[in-house]
SERO-4910 file (N, C-alpha, C, O; in steps of 0.05 Angstrom, whole numbers):
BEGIN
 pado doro    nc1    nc2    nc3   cac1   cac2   cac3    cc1    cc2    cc3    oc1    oc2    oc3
  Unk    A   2976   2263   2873   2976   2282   2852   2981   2269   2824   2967   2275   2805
  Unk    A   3002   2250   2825   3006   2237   2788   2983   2215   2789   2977   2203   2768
  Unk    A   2970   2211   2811   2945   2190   2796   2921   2214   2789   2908   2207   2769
  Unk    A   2913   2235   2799   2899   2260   2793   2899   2265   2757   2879   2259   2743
  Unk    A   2927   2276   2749   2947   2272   2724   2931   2247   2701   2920   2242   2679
  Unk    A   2941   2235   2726   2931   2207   2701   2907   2203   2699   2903   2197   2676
  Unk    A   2890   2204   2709   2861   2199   2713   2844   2228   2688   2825   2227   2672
  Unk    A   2862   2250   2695   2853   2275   2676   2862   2260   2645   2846   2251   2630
  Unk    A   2876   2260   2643   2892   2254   2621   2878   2240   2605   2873   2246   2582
  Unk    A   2870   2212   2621   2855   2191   2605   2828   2207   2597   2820   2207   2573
  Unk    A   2817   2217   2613   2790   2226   2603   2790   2247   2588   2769   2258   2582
  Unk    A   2813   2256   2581   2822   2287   2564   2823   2267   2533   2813   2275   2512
  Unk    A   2836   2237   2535   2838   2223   2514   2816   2215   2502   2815   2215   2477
  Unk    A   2794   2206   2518   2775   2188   2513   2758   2218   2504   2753   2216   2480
  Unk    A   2748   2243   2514   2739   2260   2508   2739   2265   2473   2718   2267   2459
  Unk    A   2774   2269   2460   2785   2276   2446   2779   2260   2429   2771   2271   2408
  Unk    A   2779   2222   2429   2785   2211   2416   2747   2201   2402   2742   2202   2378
  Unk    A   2733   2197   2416   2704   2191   2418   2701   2200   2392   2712   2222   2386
  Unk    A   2688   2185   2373   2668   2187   2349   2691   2195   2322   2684   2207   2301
  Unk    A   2717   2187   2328   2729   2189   2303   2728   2178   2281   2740   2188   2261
  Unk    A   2709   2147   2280   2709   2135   2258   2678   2135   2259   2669   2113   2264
  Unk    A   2661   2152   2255   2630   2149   2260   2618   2148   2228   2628   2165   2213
  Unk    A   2606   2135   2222   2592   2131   2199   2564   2157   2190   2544   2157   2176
  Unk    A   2575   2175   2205   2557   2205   2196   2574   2235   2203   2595   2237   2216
  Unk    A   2566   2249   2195   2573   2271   2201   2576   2283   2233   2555   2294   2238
  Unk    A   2593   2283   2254   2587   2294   2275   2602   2316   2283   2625   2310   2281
  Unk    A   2598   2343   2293   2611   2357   2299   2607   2361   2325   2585   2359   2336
  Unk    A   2635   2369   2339   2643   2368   2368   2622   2392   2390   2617   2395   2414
  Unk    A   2616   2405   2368   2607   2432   2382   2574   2429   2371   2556   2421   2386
  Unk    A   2571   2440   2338   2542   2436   2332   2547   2417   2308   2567   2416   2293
  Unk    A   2525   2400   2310   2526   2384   2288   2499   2383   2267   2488   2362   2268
  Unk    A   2488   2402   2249   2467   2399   2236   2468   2391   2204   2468   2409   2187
  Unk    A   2471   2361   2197   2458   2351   2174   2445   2347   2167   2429   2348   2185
  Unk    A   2431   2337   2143   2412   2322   2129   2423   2294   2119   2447   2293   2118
  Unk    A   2415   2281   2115   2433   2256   2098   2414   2236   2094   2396   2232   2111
  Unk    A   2416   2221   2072   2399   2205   2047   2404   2182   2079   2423   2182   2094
  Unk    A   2370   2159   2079   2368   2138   2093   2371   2119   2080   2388   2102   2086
  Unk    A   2353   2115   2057   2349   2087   2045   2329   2101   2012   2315   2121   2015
  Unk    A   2331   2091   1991   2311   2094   1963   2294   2068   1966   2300   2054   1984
  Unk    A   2280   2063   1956   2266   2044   1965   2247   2041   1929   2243   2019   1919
  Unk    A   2240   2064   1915   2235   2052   1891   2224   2081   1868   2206   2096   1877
  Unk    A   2235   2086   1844   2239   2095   1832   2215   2120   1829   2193   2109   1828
  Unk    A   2212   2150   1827   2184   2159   1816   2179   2189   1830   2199   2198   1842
  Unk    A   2157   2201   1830   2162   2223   1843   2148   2211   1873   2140   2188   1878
  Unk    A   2150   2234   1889   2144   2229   1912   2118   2260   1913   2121   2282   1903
  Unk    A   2096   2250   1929   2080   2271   1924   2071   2285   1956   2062   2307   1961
  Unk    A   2078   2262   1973   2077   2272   2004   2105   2264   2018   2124   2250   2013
  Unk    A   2094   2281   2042   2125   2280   2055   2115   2279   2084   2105   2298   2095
  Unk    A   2119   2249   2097   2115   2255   2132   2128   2251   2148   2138   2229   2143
  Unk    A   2143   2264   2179   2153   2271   2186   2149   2261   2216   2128   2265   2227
  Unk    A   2170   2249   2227   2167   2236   2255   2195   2252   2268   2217   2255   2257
  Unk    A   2188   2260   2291   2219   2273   2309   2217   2259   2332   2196   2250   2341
  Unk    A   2249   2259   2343   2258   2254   2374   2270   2269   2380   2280   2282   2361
  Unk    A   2278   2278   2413   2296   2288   2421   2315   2283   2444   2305   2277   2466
  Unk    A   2337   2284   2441   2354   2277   2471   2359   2300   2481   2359   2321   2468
  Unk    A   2367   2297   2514   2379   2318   2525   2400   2306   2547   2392   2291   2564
  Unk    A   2425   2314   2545   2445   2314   2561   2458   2278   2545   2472   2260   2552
  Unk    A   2451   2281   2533   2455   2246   2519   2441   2221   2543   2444   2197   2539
  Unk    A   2428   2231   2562   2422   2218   2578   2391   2207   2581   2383   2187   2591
  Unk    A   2374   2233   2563   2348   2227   2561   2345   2225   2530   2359   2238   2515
  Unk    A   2322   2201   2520   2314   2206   2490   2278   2207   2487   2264   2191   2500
  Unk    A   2271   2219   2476   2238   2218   2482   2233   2227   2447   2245   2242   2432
  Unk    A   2208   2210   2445   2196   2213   2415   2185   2196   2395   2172   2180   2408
  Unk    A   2184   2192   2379   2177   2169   2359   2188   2170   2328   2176   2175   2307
  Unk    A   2207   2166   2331   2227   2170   2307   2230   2139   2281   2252   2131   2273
  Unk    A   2207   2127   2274   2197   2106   2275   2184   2120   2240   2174   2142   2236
  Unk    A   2188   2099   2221   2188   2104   2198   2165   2098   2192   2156   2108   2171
  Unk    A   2149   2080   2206   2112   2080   2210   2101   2097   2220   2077   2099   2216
  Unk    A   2114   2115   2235   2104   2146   2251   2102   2166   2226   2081   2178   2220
  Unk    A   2130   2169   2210   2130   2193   2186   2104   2183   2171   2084   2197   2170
  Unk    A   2104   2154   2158   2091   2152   2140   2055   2158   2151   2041   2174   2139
  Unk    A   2045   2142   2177   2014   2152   2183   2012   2182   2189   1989   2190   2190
  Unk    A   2040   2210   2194   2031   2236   2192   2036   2246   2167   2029   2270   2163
  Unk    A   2049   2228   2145   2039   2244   2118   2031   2233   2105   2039   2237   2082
  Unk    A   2007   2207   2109   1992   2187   2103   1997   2181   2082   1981   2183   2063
  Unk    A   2024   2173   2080   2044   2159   2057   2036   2117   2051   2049   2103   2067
  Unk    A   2027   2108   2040   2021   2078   2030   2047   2077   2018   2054   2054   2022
  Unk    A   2063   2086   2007   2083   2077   1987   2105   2086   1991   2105   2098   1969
  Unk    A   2124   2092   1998   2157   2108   2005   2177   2097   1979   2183   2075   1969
  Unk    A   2181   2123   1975   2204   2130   1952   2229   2130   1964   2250   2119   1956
  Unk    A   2227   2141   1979   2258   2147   1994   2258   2165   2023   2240   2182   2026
  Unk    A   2282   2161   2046   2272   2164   2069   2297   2183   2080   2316   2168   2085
  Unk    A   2303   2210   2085   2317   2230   2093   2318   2233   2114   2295   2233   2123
  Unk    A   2336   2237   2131   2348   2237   2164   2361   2269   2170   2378   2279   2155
  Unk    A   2352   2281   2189   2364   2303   2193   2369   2308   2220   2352   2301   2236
  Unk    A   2397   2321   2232   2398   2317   2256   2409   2336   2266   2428   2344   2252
  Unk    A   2407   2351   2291   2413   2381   2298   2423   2375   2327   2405   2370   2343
  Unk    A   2440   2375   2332   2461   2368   2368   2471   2396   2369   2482   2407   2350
  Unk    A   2467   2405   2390   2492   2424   2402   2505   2420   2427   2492   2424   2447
  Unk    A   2538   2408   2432   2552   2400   2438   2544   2377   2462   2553   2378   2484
  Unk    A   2524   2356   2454   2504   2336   2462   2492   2349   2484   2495   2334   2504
  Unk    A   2482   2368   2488   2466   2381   2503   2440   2375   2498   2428   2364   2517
  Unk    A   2428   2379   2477   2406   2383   2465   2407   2374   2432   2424   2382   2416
  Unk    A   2391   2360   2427   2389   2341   2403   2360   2338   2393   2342   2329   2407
  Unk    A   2357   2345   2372   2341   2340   2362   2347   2323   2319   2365   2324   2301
  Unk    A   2320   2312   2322   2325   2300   2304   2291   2281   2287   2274   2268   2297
  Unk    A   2296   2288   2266   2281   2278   2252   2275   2269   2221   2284   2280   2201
  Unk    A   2258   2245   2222   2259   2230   2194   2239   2240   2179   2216   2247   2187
  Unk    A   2248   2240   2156   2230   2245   2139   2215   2229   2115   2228   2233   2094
  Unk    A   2197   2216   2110   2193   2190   2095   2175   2212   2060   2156   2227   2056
  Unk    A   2191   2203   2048   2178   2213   2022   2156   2191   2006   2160   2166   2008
  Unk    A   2136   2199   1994   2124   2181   1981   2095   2191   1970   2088   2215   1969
  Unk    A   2076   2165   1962   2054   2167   1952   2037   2165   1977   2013   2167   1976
***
């Protein structure tokens, strides 16, 4: 029974503790941001192309989330700057996609 205890416990910790110093926004339940990737060079941006992936169960990832993917679907030659957006509900289901701005 106290190794039961202990065995819960740790994984009640490790549950609890997971992704406290993460370098993005994550929320435990839903997590949907946007957030700046990279600028890359000064001007307007006149197209916008768009590559997605998705996970499910954190176990599967399928897609092409690949910053040569955004730019040949909004047949971008030049990138101004590159936006990340990402939609999890409680890592069940994930989706996510880049967005490449440019000429």
């Amino acid at each position: 029974m106290l190794k039961t205890v202990k065995v819960i416990g740790i994984a009640a910790a490790a549950f609890l503790l997971q992704g406290c110093a993460t370098s993005v926004p994550v929320g435990g339940i839903l997590t949907d941001v946007q957030l700046p990737v990279s600028v890359t060079s000064n001007g307007n941006a006149t197209k916008v192309g768009v590559a997605h992936c998705e996970s499910f169960l954190g176990l599967l990832a399928t897609g092409d989330c690949s910053i040569e993917a955004a730019k040949k679907q909004g047949g971008i030659t030049e990138v101004t700057h590159i936006d990340w957006k990402a939609n999890n509900i409680l890592g069940v289901i994930g989706k996510y996609e880049l967005q490449v701005h440019g000429r």
